[in-house]
RODO-2510 file (C-alpha; in nm, 4 decimals, decimal comma):
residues 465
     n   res          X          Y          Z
     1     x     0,0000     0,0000     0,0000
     2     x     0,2910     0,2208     0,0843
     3     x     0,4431     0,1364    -0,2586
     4     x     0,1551     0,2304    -0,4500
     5     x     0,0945     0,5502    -0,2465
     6     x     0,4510     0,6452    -0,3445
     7     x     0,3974     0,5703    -0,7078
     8     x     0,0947     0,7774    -0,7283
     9     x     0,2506     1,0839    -0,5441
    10     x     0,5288     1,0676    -0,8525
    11     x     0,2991     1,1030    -1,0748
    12     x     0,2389     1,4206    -1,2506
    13     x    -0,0348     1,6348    -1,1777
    14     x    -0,2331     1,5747    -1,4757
    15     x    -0,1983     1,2315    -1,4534
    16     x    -0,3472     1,1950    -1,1422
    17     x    -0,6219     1,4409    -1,2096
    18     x    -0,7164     1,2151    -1,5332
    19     x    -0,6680     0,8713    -1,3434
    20     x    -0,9380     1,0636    -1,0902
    21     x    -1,1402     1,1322    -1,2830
    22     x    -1,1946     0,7767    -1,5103
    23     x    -1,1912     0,6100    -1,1906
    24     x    -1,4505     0,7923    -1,0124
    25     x    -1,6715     0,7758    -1,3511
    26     x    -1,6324     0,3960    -1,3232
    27     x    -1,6915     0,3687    -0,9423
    28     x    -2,0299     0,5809    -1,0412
    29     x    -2,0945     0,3428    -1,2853
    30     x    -2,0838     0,0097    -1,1167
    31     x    -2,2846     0,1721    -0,8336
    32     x    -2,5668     0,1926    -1,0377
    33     x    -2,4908    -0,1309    -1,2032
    34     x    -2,4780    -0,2647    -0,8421
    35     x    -2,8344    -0,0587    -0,7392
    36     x    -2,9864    -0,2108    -1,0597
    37     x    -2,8638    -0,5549    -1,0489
    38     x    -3,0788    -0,5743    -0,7082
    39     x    -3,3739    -0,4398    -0,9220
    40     x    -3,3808    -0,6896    -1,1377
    41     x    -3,3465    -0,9371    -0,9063
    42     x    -3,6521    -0,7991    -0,7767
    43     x    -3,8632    -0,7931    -1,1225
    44     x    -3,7433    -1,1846    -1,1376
    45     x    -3,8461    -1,2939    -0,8217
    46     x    -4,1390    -1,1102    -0,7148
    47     x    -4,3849    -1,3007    -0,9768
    48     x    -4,6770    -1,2771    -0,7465
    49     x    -4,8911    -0,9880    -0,6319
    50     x    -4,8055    -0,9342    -0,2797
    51     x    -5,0999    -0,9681    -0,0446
    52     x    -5,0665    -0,5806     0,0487
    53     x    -5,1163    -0,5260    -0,3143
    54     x    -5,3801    -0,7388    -0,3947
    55     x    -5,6652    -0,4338    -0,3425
    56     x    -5,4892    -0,2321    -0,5767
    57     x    -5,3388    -0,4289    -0,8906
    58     x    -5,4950    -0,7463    -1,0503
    59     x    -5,2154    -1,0519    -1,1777
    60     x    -5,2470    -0,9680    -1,5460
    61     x    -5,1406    -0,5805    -1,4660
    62     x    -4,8947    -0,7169    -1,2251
    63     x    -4,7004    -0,9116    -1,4287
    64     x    -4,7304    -0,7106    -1,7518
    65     x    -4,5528    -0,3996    -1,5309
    66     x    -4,2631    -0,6692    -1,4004
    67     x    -4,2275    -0,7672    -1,7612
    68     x    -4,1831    -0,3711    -1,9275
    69     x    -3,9928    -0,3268    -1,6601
    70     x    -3,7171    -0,5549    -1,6534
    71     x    -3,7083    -0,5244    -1,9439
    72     x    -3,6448    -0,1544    -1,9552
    73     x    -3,3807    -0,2230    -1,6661
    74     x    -3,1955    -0,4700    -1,8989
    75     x    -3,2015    -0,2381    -2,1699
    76     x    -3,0627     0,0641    -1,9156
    77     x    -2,7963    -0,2049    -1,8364
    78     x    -2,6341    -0,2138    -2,2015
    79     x    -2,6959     0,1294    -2,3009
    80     x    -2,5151     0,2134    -1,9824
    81     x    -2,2490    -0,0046    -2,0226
    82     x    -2,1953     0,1250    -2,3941
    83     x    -2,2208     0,4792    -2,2658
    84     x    -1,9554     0,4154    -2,0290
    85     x    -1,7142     0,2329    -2,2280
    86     x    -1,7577     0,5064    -2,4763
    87     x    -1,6816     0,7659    -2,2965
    88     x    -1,3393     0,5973    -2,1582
    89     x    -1,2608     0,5011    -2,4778
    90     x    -1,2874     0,9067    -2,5874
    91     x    -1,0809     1,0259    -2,2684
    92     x    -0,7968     0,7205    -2,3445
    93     x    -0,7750     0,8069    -2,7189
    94     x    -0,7319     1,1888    -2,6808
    95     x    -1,0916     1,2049    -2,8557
    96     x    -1,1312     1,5925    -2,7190
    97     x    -0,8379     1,7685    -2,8048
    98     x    -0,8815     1,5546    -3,1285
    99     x    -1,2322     1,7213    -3,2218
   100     x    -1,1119     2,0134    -3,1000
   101     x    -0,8409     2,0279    -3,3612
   102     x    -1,0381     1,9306    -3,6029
   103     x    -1,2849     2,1803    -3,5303
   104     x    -0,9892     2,4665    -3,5976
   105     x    -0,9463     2,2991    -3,8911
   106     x    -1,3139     2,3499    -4,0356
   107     x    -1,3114     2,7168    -3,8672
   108     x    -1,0072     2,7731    -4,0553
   109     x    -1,1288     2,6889    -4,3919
   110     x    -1,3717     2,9120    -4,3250
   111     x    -1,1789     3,1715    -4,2769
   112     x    -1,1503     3,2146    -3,8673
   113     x    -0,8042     3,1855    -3,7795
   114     x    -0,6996     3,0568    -3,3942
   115     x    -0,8001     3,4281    -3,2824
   116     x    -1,1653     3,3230    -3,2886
   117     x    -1,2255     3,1332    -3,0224
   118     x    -1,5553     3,1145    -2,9977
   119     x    -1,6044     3,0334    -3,3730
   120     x    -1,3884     2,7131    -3,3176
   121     x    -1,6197     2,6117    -2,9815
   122     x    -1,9383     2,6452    -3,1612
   123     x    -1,8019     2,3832    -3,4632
   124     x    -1,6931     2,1873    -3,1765
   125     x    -1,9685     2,1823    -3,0006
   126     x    -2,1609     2,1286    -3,2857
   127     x    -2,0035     1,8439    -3,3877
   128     x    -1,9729     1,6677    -3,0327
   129     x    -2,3774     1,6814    -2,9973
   130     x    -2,3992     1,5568    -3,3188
   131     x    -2,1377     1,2270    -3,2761
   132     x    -2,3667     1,2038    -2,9113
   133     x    -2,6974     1,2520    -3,1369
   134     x    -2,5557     0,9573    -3,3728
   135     x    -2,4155     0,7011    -3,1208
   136     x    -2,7552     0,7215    -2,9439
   137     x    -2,9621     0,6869    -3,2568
   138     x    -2,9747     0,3225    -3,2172
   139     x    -3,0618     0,2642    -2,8809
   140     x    -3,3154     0,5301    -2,9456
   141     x    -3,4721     0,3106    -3,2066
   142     x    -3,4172     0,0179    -3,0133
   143     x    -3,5934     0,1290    -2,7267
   144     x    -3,8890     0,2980    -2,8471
   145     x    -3,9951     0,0250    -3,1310
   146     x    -3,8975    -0,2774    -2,9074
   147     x    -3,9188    -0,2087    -2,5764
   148     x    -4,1752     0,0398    -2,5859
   149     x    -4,3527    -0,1085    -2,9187
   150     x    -4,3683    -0,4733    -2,7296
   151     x    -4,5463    -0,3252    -2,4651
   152     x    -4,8038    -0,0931    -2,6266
   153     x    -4,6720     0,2204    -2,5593
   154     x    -4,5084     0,3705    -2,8546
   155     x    -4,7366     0,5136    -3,0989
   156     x    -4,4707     0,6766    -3,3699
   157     x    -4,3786     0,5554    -3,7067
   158     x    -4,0801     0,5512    -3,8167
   159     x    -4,0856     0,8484    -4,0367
   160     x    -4,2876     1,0315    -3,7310
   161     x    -3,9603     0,9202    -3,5303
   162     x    -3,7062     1,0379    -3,7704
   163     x    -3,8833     1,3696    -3,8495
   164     x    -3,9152     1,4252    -3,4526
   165     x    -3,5272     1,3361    -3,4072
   166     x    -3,4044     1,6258    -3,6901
   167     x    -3,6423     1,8592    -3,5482
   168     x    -3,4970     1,8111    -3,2373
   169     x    -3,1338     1,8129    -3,3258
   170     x    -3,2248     2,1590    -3,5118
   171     x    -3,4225     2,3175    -3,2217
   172     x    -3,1732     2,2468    -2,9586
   173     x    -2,8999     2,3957    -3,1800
   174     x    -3,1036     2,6936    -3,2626
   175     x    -3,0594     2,7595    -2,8667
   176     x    -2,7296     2,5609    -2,7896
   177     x    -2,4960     2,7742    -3,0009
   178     x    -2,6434     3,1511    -2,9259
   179     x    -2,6552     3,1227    -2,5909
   180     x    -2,2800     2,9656    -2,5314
   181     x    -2,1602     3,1547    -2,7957
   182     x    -2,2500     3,5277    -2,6037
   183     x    -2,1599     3,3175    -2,2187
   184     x    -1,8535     3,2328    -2,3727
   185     x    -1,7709     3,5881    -2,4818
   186     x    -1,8963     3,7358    -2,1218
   187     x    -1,6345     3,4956    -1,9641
   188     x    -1,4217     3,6597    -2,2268
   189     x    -1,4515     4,0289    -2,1542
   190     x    -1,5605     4,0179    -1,7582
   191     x    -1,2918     4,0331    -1,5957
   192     x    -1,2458     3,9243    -1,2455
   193     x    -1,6247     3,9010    -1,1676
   194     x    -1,7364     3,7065    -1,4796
   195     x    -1,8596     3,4509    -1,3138
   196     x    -2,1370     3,6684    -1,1614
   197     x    -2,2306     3,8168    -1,5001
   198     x    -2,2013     3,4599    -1,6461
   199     x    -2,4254     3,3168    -1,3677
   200     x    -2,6778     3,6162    -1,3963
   201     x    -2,6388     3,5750    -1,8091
   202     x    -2,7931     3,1744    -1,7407
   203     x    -3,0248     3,2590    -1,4817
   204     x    -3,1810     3,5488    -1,7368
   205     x    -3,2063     3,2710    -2,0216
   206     x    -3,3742     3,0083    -1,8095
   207     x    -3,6014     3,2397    -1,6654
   208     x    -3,6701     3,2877    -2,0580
   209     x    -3,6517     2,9750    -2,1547
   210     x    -3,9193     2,8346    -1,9426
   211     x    -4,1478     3,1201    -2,0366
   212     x    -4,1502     3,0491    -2,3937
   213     x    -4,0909     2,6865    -2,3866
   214     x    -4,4563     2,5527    -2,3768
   215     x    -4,5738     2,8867    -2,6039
   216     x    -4,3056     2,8397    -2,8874
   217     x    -4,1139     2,5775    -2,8391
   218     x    -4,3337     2,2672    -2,7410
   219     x    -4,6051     2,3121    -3,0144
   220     x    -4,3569     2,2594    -3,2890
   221     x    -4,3682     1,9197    -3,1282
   222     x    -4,7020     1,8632    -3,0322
   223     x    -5,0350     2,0278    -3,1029
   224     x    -5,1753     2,2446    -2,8055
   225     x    -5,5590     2,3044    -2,7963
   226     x    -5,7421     2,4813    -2,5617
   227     x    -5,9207     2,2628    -2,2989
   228     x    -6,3189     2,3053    -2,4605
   229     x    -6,5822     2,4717    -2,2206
   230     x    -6,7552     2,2499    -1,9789
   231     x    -6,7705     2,0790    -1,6716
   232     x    -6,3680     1,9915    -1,6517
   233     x    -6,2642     2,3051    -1,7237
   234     x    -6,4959     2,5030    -1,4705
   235     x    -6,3753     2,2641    -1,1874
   236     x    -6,0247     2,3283    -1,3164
   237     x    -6,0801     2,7145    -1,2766
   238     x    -6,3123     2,6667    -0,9373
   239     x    -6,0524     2,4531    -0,7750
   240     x    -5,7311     2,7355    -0,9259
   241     x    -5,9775     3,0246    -0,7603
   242     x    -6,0215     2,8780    -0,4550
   243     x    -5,6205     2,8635    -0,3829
   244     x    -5,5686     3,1922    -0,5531
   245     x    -5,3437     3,0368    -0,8133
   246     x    -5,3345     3,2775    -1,1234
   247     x    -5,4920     2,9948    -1,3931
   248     x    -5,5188     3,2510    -1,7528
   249     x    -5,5286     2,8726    -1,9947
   250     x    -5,5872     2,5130    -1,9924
   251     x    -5,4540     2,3325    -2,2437
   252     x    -5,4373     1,9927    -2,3750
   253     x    -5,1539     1,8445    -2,5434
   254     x    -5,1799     1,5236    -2,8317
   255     x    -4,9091     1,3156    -2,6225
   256     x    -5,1139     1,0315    -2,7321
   257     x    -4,9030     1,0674    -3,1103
   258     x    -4,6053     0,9742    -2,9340
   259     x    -4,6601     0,7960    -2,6768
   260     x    -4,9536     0,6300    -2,4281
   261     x    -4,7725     0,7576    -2,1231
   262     x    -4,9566     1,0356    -1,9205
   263     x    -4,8634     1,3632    -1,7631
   264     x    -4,9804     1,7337    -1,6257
   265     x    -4,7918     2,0419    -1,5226
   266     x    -4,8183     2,3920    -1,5267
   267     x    -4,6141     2,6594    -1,6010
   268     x    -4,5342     3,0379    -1,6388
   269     x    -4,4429     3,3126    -1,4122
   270     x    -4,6175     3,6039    -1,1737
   271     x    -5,0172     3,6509    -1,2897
   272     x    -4,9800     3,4115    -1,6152
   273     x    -5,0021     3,0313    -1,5238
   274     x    -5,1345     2,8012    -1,7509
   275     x    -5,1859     2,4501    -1,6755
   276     x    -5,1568     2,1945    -1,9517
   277     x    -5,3146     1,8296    -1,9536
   278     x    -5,1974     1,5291    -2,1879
   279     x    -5,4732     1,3861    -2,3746
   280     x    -5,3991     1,0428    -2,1919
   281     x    -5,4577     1,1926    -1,8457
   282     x    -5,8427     1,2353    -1,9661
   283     x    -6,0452     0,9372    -2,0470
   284     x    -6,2741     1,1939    -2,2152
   285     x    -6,0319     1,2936    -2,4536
   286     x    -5,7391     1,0168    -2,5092
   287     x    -5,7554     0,9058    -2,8804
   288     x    -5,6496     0,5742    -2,7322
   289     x    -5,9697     0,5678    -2,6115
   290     x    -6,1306     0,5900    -2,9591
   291     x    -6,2488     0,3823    -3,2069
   292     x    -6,1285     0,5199    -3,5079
   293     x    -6,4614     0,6635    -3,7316
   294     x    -6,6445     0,4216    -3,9867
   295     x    -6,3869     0,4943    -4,3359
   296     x    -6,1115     0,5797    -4,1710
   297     x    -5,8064     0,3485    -4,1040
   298     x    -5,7339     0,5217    -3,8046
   299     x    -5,3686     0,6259    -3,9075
   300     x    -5,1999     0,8742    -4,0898
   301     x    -4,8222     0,9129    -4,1893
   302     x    -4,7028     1,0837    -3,8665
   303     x    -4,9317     0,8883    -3,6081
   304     x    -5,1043     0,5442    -3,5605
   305     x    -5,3556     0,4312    -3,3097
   306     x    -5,3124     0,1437    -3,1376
   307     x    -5,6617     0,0419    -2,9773
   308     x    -5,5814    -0,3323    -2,8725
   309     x    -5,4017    -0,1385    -2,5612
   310     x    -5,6383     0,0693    -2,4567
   311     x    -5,5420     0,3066    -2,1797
   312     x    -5,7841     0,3781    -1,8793
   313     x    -5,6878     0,7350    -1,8019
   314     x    -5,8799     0,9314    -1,5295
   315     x    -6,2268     1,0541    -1,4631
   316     x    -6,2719     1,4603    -1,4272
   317     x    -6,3013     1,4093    -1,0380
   318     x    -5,8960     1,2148    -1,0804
   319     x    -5,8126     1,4867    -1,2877
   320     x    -5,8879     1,7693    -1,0892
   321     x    -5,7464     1,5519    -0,7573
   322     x    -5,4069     1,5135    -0,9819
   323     x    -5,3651     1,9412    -1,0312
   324     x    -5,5324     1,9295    -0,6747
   325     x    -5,1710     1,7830    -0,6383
   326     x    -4,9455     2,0058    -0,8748
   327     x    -5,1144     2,3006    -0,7023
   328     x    -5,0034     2,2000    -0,4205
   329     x    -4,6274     2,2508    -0,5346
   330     x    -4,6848     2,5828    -0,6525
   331     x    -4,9096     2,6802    -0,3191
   332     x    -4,6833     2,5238    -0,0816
   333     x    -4,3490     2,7130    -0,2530
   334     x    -4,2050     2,3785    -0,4169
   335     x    -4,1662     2,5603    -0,7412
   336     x    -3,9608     2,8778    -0,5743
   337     x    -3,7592     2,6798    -0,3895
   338     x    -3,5691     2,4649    -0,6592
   339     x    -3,5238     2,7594    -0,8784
   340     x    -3,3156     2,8993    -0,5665
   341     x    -3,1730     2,5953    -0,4863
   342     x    -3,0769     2,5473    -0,8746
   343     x    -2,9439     2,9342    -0,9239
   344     x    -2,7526     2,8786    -0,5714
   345     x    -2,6021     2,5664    -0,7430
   346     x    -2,5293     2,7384    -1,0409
   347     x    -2,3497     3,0463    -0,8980
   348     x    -2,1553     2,8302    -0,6919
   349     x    -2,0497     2,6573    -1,0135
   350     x    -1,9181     2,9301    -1,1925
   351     x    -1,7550     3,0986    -0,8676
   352     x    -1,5233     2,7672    -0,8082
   353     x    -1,5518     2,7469    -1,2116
   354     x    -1,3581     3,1551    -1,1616
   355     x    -1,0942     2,9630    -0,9016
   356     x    -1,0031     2,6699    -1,1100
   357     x    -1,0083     2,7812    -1,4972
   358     x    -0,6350     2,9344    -1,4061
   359     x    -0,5061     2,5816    -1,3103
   360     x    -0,3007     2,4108    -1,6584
   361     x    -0,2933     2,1131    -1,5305
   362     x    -0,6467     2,0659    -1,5757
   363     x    -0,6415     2,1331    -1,9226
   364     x    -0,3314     1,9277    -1,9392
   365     x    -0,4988     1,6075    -1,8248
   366     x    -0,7493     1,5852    -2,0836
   367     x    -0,4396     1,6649    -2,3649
   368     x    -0,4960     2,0206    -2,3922
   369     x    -0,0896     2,1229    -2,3448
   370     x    -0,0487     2,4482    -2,5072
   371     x    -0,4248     2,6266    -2,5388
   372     x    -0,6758     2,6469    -2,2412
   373     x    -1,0168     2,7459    -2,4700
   374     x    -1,2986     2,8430    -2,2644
   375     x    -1,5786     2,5839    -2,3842
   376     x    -1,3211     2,2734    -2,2871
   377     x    -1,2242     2,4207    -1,9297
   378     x    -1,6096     2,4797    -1,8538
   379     x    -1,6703     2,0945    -1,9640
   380     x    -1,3795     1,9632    -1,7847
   381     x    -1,4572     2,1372    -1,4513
   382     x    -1,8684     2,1192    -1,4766
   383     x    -1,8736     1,7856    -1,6211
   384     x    -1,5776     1,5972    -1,4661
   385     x    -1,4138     1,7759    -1,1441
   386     x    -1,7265     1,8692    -1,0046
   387     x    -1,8897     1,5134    -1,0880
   388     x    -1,8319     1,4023    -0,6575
   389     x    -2,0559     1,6904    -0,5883
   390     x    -2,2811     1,6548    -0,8831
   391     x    -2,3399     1,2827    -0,7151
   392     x    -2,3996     1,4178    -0,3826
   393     x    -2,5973     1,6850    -0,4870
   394     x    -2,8115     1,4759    -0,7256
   395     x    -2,9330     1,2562    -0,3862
   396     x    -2,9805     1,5070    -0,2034
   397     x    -3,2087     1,6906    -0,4693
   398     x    -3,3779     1,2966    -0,4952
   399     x    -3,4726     1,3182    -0,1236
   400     x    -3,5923     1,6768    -0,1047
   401     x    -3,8179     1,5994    -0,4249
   402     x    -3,9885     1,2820    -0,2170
   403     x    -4,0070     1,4997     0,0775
   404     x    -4,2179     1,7653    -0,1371
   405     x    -4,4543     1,4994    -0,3076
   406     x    -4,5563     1,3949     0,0033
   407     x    -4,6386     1,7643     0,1067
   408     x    -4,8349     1,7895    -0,2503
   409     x    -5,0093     1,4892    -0,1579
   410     x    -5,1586     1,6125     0,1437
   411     x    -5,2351     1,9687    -0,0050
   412     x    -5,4541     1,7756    -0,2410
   413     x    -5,5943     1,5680     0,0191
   414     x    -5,6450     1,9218     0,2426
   415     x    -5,8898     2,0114    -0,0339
   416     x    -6,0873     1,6504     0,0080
   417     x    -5,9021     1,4852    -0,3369
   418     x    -5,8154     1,2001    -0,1217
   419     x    -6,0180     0,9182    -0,2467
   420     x    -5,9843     1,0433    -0,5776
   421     x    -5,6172     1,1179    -0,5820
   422     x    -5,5849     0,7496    -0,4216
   423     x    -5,7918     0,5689    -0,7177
   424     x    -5,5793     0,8077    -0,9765
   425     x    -5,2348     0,7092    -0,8323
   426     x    -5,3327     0,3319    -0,8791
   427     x    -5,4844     0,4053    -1,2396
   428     x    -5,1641     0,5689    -1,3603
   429     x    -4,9900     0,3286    -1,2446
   430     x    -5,1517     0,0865    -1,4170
   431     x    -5,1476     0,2833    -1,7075
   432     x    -4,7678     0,3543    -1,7344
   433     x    -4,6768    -0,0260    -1,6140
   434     x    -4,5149     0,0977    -1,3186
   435     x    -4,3974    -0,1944    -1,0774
   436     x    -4,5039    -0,1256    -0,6978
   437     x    -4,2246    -0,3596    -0,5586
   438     x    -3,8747    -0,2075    -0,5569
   439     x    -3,5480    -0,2321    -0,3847
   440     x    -3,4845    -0,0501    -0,0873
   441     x    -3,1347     0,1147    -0,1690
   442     x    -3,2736     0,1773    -0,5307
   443     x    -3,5119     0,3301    -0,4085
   444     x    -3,3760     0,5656    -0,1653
   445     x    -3,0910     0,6496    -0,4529
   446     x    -3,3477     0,6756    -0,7775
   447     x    -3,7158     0,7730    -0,6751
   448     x    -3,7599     1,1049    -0,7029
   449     x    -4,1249     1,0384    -0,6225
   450     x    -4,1992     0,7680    -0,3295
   451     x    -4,3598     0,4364    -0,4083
   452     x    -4,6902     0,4031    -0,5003
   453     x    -4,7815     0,2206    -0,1438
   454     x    -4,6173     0,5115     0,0493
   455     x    -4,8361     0,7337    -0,1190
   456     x    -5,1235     0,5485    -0,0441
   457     x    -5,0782     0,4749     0,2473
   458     x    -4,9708     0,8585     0,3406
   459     x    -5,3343     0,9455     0,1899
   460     x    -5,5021     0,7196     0,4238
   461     x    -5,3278     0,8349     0,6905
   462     x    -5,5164     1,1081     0,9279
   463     x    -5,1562     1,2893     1,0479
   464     x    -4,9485     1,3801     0,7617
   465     x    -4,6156     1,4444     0,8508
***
């Protein structure tokens, strides 16, 4: 032990920076592999519905959830495994500084020598989402027309997937290079406080981001309606009135062309919420619900309905108990606090970001021996210094987030959504295939949201904590 210590103090700095670092990433890794490994052990052996369950799921439901989702866990194994061997293989084979170069090279061609900077990071960064965009393609595919096809939940075509994939790519460059281009240049030209002007720059374009987002950006995805007049949307705007929650639009979203999975949120700032419902929340509305009309073949180029799994979704009285519920993280503050939490995280970022950017050997160990550019510094230190506390911080976040969906649960529950919120919770379950056994450690490590028999139970519970 004394030997090795001694070998690793000769080592250079850089060396032992990049040995850190791959190691780390790899001790990561197996932990989840270990965490998921006792997962699937659970999906395999737990072929019965426990007696505690046997109120709440049927046998058929049972095992069709254990089946998507070991399934889905075996799938997360490989594409993990891939992901991780990739990304060693890049670090061993200088596969940074390489794109990097190569990047100078295109720039150059162009016509922007060395002296431009941030010209050179915007090809690279280009072209490193794009080689991500490509490797992924096929465990993409894989996943959503075997896994989720086999289980009646995917409800693209092909061409509907492809289309969706490009427009994606395009979209997220359309923001990706503007906004790191002009934080790159206010790192550039802000002296010794940049990284409060680059911290306020990304708190600015979130802010504007998720204004926008379900305005502009979402319907070039999906198509937003307005919820029609009736009885739904006068509870909706009863039940908003009665908390003093801001409500200006209901909308509801065609998830259902995508996929059978269900959802709700709500969204905007100050006096201008707007809550927005997926068409598989609603029973009323789902066009998985549908027969398709007499003449019709019930699919077009982009979509396809897929009747022989119909999907349940929830009665107006589950609806309104489920926002009962996402109210509840806006009334109770749930909303304001992880946007302080987050910008707290952030500015802390680029402040030890400001500390280390000056250290070479950092550059160094990822082969960067005689340039430090900006755009590789910030993913060195966000992505792999700072990945111990990015670890920590991610559990900790994965705690506070069960903490505040019990506290949503008994706002709802507060305003008498109780027994509906408790039949909704066990319908969208059912729905999505989610498996109500799980591993203890995985739990605690991945659940963001606590297990369907907490939450149950919590709701039956007269003292909530």
């Amino acid at each position: 032990m004394a030997l090795s210590g001694d070998l690793w103090a000769e080592l250079p700095a850089e060396r032992r920076i990049f040995c850190s670092v791959l190691l780390f990433s790899w001790a990561v890794y197996l932990w989840e592999a270990f965490l998921a490994y006792r997962q699937r052990r659970v999906y395999r052996t737990t072929t019965h519905v426990p007696q505690e369950l046997g109120q709440i799921m049927d046998s058929e439901t049972f095992e069709k959830s254990r089946l998507y989702q070991l399934d889905k866990s075996t799938f997360s194994f490989w594409s993990g495994l891939y992901s991780e061997v990739e990304g060693t293989m890049i670090l061993l084979c200088g596969g940074i500084p390489f794109l990097w170069k190569l990047s100078g090279q295109i720039s150059g061609r162009a016509g922007f020598g060395p002296e431009y900077e941030i010209v050179q990071s915007l090809v690279f960064l280009l072209l490193a989402t794009l080689f991500s965009a490509l490797t992924g393609l096929p465990w993409s595919l894989y996943n959503t027309f075997v896994i989720e096809e086999k289980h009646g939940f995917n409800q693209q075509t092909l061409g509907f997937f492809f289309k969706d994939a490009i427009k994606k790519f395009v979209v997220t460059q359309c923001i990706l290079l503007p906004v790191t281009s002009l934080l790159l240049y206010i790192i550039k030209i802000g002296g010794d406080y940049f990284f409060i002007y680059a911290w306020l720059f990304t708190l600015v374009v979130s802010l504007v981001l998720v204004t926008i987002y379900a305005d502009y950006i979402a319907p070039l995805f999906d198509k937003f309606i307005p919820l029609p007049e009736g009885e739904l949307k006068q509870q909706i705007e009863t039940m908003a009135k009665s908390i003093d929650f801001p409500l200006t639009k209901v909308y509801v979203v065609e998830g259902s062309k995508r996929s059978s999975h269900s959802n709700a949120y709500f969204y905007g700032f100050f006096k201008n919420k707007r809550i927005v419902l997926f068409d598989t929340l609603l029973e009323d509305y789902s066009a998985l619900n549908k027969e398709p009309a007499e003449g019709e073949d019930g699919e077009s180029e982009e979509t396809k309905s897929k009747t022989k799994n119909k999907k349940q979704g929830c009665k107006n009285e589950e609806v309104l108990a489920v926002l009962g519920h996402e109210l509840g993280h806006w009334k109770l503050g749930h909303t304001v606090k992880n946007i302080i939490i987050s910008q707290m995280n952030s500015f802390l970022c680029f402040f030890l970001f400001a500390v280390l950017i000056g250290q070479k050997e950092l550059f160094a160990a990822f082969g960067f021996y005689d340039t430090q550019p900006t755009l590789i510094g910030l993913m060195i230190i966000f992505q792999f210094i700072f990945s111990p506390y990015n670890e920590v911080l991610s559990f900790c976040l994965t705690v506070l987030s069960r903490r505040f969906e019990f506290q949503a649960d008994a706002f709802a529950k507060e305003l008498g959504k109780a027994k509906d919120l408790y039949s909704a919770l066990i319908k969208l379950n059912k729905d999505n295939l989610g498996f109500p056994v799980s591993d203890w450690i995985f739990s605690m490590w991945h659940y963001s949201h606590p297990p369907l028999l907490e939450r149950l139970q919590a709701l039956k519970d007269a003292k909530q904590e």
